[in-house]
Structures are given as C-alpha cells and as structure tokens.
N, C-alpha and C positions, 0 to 999 in steps of 0.2 A: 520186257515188263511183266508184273504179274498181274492172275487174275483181278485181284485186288486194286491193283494200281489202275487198271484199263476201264474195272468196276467205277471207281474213281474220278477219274478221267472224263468218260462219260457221261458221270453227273453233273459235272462241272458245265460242260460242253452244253449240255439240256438246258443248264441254269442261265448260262450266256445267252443260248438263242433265245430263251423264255424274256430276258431281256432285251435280244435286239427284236423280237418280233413287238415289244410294246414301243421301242423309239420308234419302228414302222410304222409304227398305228398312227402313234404321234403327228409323223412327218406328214401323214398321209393326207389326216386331218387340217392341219398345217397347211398344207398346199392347194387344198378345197378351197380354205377360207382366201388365202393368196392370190390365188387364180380368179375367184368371184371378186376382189378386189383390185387385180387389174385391169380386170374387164370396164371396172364401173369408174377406175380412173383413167383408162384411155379411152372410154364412153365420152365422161367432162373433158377429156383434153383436146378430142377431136373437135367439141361443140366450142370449147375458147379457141382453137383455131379457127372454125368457121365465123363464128364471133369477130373475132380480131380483123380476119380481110371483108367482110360486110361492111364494118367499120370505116375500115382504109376506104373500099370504094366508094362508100356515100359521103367521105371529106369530111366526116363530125367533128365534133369541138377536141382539143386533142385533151382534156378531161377524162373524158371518153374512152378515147386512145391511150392514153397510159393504164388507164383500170385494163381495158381489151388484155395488154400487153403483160400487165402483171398478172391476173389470172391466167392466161396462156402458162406464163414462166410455174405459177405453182402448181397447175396443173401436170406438168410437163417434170416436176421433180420429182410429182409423190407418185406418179407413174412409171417413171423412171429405177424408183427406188422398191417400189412392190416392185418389179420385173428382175431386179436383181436378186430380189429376196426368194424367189419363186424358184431362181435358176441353183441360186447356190443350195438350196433343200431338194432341189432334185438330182442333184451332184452329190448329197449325201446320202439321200435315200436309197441311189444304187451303189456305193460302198459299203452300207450296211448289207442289202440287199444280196452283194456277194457274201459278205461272211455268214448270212444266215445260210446260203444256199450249200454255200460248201459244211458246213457243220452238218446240215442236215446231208449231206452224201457220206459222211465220214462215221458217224452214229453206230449205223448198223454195222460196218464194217468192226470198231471197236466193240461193239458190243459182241457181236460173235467170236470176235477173238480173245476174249474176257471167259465165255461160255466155255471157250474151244480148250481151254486149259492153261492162259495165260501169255500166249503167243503175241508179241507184239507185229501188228499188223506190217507186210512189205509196204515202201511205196515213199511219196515224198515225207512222208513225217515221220518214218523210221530214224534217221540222223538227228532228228530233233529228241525225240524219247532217248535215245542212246546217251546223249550230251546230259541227262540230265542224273545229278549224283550228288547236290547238296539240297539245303534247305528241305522243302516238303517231298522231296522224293522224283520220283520222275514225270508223275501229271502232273503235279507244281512245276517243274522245270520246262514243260511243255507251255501250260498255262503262262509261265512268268514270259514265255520267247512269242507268244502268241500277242501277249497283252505288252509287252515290249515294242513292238511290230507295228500294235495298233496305233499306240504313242506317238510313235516314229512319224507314220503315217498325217495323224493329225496334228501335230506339231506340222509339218513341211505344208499342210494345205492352209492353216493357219497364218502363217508367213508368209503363202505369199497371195493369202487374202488380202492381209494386212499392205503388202506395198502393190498390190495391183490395183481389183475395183473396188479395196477400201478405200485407198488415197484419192481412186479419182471422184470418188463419190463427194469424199472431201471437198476435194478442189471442186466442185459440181456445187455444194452448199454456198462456198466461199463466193464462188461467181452469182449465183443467185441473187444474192445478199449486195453485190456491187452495183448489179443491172437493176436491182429494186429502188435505190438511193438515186442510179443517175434517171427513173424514170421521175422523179421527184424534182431535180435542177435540171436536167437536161435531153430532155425525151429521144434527140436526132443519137447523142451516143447511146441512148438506152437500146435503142433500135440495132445499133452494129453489135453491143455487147451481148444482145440476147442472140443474136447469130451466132455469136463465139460461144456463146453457153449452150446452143443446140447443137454445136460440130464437137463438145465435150459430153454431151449425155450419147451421143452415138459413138463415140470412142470408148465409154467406159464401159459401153456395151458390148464393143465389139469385142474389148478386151476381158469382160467376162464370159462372155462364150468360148474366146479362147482358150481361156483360163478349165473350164468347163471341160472343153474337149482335150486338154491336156492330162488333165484327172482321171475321165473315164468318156469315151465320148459316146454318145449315146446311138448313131447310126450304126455304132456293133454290134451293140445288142439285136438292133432294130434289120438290120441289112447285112449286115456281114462284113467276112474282113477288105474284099474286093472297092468294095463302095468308100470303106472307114480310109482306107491307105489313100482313094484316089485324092478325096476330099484332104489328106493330110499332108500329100505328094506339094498339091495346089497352094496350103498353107503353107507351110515350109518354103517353099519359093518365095512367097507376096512376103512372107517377113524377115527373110536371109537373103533375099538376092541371089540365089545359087540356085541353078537348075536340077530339079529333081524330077526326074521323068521317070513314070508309072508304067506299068504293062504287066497285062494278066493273060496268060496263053491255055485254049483247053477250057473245057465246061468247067466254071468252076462251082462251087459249092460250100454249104457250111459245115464247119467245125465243130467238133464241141466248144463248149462256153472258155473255159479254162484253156485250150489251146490257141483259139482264135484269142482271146486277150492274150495271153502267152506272147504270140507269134506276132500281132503286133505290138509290144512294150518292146519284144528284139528287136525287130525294124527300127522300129524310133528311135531307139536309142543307136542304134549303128547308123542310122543318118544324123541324127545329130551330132555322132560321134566326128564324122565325115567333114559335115559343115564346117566345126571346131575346128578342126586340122586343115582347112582351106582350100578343101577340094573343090577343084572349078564344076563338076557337074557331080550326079549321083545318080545310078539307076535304080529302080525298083524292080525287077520281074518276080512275077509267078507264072511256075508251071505245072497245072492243074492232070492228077490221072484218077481214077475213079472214086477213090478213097483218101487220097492223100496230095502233096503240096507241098511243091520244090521251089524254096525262095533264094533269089538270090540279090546281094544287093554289095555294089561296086561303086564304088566313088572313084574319080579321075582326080592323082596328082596334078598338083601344080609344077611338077618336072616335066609332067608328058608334055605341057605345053612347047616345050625348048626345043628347037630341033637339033639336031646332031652338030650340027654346027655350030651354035649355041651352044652346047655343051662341052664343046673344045676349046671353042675358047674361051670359057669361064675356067676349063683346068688349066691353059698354059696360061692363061695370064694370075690363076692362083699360084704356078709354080716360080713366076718374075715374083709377086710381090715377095714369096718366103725368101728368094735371095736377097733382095734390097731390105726388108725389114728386120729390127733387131729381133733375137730370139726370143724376149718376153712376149714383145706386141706379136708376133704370129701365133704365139699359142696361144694367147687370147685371142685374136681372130678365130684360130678352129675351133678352139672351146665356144664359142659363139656360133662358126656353122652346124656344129656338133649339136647342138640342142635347136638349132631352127632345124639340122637334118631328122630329127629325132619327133621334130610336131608336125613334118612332114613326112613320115613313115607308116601312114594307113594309121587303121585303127590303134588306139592304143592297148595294152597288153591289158589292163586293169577291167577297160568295157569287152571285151575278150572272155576276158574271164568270167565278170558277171556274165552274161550271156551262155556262157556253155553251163555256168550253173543255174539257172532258167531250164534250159533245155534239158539237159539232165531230169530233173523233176518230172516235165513232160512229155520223156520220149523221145525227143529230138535231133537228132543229127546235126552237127554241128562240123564245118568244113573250113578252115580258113587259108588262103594263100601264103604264099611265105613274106610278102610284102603288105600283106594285113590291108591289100585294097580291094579286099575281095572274102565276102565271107557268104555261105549256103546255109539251108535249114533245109530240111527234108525230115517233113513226119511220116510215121509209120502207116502201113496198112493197117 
C-alpha cells in the first residue's frame, strides 16, 4: 500500500472509533438507566412476593388473592424484561468494546508505516490490503471486508436473538396474558399457570445468559481462559449430554486479549465440532510453561467403543450380506456407510481449516492427527 492509501486508511479507522466510542457512551448510559431500573423492579417484585404469601397465610378474601397474584405476575415480567434488556447491551457493549480496542492497537502501527515511506504494515491485515484492487482502492477494500465482517456479525446475533430470548419473551407475554384471564374465571388454575409462567421467565433467562456467553462471555475477560473453558466444559455437557472433561496442568496464566479469545473460539469450535460427529466423550487439557500454553483437545469415537470382537464380526458378516445381496442394494449400503464413515472421521476437514487460519493470524501452532481425533495449539514464547 502507499503512503497515501495507509494516510487514508487511518483516517477512516479514527472516524470509525470516533464512532464506536459515542455508541459506547450511548450503551453506557443505557445501561445506568437499565440497571437503576431493575433494581427498582426486582425491589416491587420481591415486595408482591412477600405480599402475595402474607395474603396466602392470613386466608383473605380470594379478591384479595387474585390482585396479590396479578401484581406478582407484572411485576415479575417487567423485571424479567429490564434484565434481558441489560444483558443483551452488555453483550454489545463488549463487541463494540473489542473493535474499538483493536483499532486503537492498529493506528499507530499504520500510521508509521504511512510516515515510513508507504510500507504496508506485516501481520494479520496484510492479506486483507493485498486482496484489495477495485472500487476505492485498497483502504476502501480494507474498510469494505472490515465493515462486511461487521454485518456478518450482527446479522447472526440478530437471528438468533430473534429465535432464542425473543421468542421466549414472546411466549412469556402470551402466558402472562392467559394467567391474567384465568385469575378472573378461575383463580385454582391461575395458581398452576402462574407456576408454569415462572419456570418460563427462568428458562428465558437462562437461555439468555447462554446466548450471552456464547457471543462473548464475560469471565474472559474478567478471569481468564482457565476459569472461561471450565465453566464452558460444564455447559456443554448440561446441554449435549456428552462428557467433556476439563484439565489445566502447570501455573497457569493470562494471555493477551486477542489470544486468549483466539484460543478459546478454537476450542469451542473443535468441541462442538466433536459433539456433532458423536463422539462419546471429549477432553480439554492445558499445559501451562512460563509464557506460553499447550492445548490439546481429543474427542473419543464412537468405534473405540467396539471391542475387537465386535469389529469382526460386523466385517464378516458385512462380507455374507455382499454375497447374498444384489449388486445395486450393496452399493447403496456402502454408499450409506461411506458417509455415516465419513461423520464419524474426527473433525471435519472444513472446521480444520478455519482453525488453522485463526491461528495463523495469531501465532499458533496447529497439530492435527491423521484421524482428525486429536488436534494441539501451542502458542509461542
């Protein structure tokens, strides 16, 4: 790139953060006002709770008792719905949060290579400037892949706002709205319904936190990637049923930002890659040496379960059926093990990929078996 273009570049990039530092300010504010607001509606919600069993124990008129129970229920939405509101703005806050931080690491770098006589700076955004050779030039083709990116990005959180804790929110109003009618004709079912409408505001919850931690989770920032993996090891289990066993060996330690998010997006995705392909268990280790951090993560086929015996005799008696069966229906049989062999072959070639260009970016050493049930990361000193 030339001086010009990097000059360019730059200023764009300045113009962006100038940008993302006012949605900052925004969200900030936002979340002030949020947060003072679910205070003061789990304040009322507690007190229509206490309200409501007062009620119950002194036997009052059930009059009474249906008002107790409908302010409980509205209390317990608009509560409900500020605490969603609070979670999803601070899910955003720290993906803005990242791009501001990395622009401002990136600045001076372009900037002195702007000075330096035009030199496009080494490193992960070298491939991107390179790529770029129509339209406005190469910081436009930069800009356009950055801001492509970002799209990308919020479009996928978007959707699946939309079918997670939008929907249950949904279904959250819709029950509201049912338990309110039957405290009007029939108070005994309003009673079990408002139970089922509180085991739904604690699901929609729990699925927004998940949702949350799936995005960006917050203990990485806060704690590191040790604590982030265990906490996600135990997730992954509770919602896949497959055992993913954790283990960190050696003093371990923090990363840079960018590595440690790095290093666990790998992870994740090679366990859930694991999970996918039906592997009965999954490990996690690290092994922690003064500066750096050897991960390795192994899933167990569902072959290994067979014992040798088992595996014999599923081949001789695969070799009786091809003589008894006509020639078409056998090759459709293989063609059939063929592709169950093929989602049972370790990771796939595609999550492989991405991953080593992840790590590429960041240094990374990337080691994979030849049956793809086994893949290492090893950052640099």
């Amino acid at each position: 790139m030339t001086a010009d273009s990097l000059t360019t570049l730059a200023d764009e990039l300045e113009q962006d953060q100038a940008t993302i530092q006012r949605e900052l300010e925004e969200i900030a504010l936002l979340l002030r006002q949020a947060g003072t607001e679910v205070e003061r509606h789990e304040g009322r919600r507690v007190q229509a709770e206490e309200r409501l069993a007062q009620i119950e124990r002194d036997n009052r008129a059930p009059e009474q008792l249906v008002e107790a129970r409908v302010q409980l229920l509205t209390q317990t939405r608009r509560a409900t719905t500020m605490q969603s509101q609070v979670e999803v703005l601070g899910g955003k806050q720290r993906v803005l949060q990242r791009y501001h931080d990395r622009i401002d690491e990136a600045l001076p770098v372009i900037r002195a290579a702007a000075l330096g006589g035009g030199a496009a700076p080494a490193g992960p955004g070298a491939p991107l400037a390179a790529s770029g050779s129509a339209g406005n030039g190469p910081a436009g083709a930069v800009s356009a892949v950055v801001l492509a990116a970002q799209e990308q990005m919020r479009r996928e959180i978007a959707r699946q706002m939309h079918d997670g804790p939008a929907q249950s929110i949904a279904n959250i109003a819709l029950q509201a709205q049912i338990v309110q009618r039957l405290f009007e004709r029939d108070p005994a079912r309003a009673a079990q319904a408002l139970a089922e409408l509180v085991a739904m505001v604690q699901q929609a919850l729990d699925a927004t936190k998940t949702f949350i931690f799936d995005v960006r989770p917050m203990v990485l920032d806060d704690l590191g990637l040790v604590p982030t993996l265990r906490r996600s090891a135990a997730e992954r289990t509770r919602r896949s049923g497959v055992g993913i066993h954790f283990d960190s060996v050696g003093t371990d330690g923090r990363l840079g930002t960018e590595v440690e998010s790095g290093l666990f997006r790998m992870i994740d995705d090679a366990v859930t890659a694991y999970v996918a392909v039906r592997a009965t268990a999954v490990t996690i280790r690290l092994d922690w040496s003064e500066d750096a951090v050897r991960v390795t993560i192994a899933g167990r086929s569902p072959r290994a379960e067979q014992t040798a015996e088992q595996r014999a005799k599923a081949t001789v008696a695969a070799a009786r059926r091809d003589r008894a069966l006509p020639g078409a229906l056998a090759s459709m049989i293989h063609e059939q093990e063929g592709v169950e062999a093929a989602r049972n072959a370790g990771l796939p070639e595609s999550i492989v990929t991405e991953i080593e260009q992840r790590a590429a970016g960041l240094g990374i050493a990337v080691t994979v078996t030849d049956d793809r049930w086994q893949i290492e990361l090893a950052t640099g000193h």
